[in-house]
C-alpha positions in Angstrom: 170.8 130.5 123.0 172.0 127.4 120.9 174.8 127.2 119.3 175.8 125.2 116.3 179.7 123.8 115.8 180.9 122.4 113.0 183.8 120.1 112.7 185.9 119.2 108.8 188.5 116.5 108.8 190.3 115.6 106.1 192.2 112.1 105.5 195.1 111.3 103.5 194.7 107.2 103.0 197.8 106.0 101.3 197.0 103.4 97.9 196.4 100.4 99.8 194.1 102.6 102.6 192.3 103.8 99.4 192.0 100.7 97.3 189.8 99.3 100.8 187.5 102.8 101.0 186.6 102.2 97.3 185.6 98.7 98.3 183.5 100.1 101.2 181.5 103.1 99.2 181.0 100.5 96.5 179.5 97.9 98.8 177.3 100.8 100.5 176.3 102.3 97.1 175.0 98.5 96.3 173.1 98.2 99.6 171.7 102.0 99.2 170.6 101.3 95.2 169.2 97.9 96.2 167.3 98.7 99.2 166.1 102.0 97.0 164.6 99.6 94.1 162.8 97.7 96.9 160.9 100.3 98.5 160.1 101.8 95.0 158.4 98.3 94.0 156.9 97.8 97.4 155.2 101.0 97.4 154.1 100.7 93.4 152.7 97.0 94.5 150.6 97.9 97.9 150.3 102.1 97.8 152.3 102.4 100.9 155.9 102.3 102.1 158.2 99.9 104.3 159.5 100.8 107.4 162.9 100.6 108.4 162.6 97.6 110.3 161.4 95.7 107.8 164.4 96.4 105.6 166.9 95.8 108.7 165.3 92.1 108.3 165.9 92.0 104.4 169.3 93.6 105.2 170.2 90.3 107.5 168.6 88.2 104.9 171.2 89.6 102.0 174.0 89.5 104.0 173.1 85.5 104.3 
């Protein structure tokens, strides 16, 4: 029989602790929205979708 566990934590970040998370989310919500605009074009332009390896590569690229 499996059984499933489940685990919440919650965080208190002080001003300064939250000030840096916002910077974090809004740096992942950039990369997320960006990379979601790519693979919408890419599969409009050829009819098929891109891998994730191929948008690791693009991910190096934009970091550059």
């Amino acid at each position: 029989m499996l059984v499933k566990k489940a685990f919440k934590y919650r965080i208190h970040p002080n001003k300064e602790q939250q000030a840096h998370l916002a910077v974090q989310f809004g740096h992942a919500r950039f990369v997320y929205n960006h990379f979601l605009t790519v693979r919408r074009d890419y599969y409009r332009t050829h009819g098929k979708g891109l891998y994730y390896n191929a948008t690791a590569g693009m991910l190096t690229a934009l970091k550059k």
